[in-house]
C-alpha positions as CSV (number, residue, x, y, z in Angstrom):
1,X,88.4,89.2,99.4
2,X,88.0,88.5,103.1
3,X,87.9,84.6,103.8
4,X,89.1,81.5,102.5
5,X,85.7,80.7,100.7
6,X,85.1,83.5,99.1
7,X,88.6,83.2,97.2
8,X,87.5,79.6,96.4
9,X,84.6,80.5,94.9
10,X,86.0,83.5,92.7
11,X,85.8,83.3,89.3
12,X,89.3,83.2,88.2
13,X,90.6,82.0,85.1
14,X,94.1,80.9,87.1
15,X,95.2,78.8,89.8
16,X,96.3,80.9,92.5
17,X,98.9,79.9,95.7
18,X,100.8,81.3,98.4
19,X,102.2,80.5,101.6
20,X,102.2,82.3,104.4
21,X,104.5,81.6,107.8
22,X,103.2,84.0,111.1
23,X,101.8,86.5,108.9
24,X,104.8,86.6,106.5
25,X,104.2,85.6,102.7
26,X,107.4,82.8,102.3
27,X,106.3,82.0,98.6
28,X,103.9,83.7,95.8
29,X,104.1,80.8,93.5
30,X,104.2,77.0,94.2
31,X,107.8,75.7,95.3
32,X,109.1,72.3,95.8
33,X,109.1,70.7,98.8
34,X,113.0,70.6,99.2
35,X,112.7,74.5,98.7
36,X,109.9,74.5,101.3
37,X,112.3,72.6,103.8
38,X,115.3,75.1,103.4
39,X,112.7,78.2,103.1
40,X,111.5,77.2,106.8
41,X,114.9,75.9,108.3
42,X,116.5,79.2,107.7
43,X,113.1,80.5,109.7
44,X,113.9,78.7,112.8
45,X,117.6,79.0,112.3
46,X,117.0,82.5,112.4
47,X,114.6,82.9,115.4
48,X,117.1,80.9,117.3
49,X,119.4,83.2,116.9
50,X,117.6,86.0,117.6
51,X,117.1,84.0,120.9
52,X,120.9,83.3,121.3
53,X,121.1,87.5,120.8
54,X,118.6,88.5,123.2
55,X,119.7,86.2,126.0
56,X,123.4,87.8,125.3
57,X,122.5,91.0,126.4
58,X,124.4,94.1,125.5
59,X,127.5,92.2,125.1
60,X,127.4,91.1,121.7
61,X,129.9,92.9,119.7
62,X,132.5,91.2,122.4
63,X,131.1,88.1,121.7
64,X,131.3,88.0,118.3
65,X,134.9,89.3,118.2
66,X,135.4,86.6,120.0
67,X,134.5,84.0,117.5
């Protein structure tokens, strides 16, 4: 199917969902919203560090030893 409307108007038996984050499917079946929360905090917590990483430089095996 190729847009939104066209999956609305199919004619299936059964309810469909998914969510999708920046292109990434996070959940193929409905989830709670407490599960939702922690699913997209460990997103950002991620990313950040990634940020944290890349602004290190080369030097992160000496950083991390240094923990």
């Amino acid at each position: 199917m190729e847009d939104s409307n066209a999956v609305q108007n199919s004619l299936c038996a059964f309810g469909t969902s998914s969510i999708i984050y920046n292109g990434e499917i996070i959940s193929h079946h409905p989830i709670s919203n407490t599960r939702f929360e922690n699913i997209m905090k460990k997103k950002i917590i991620f990313r950040v560090l990634i940020i944290v990483v890349l602004s290190l430089g080369t030097d992160i095996v000496g950083y991390l030893r240094s923990l």
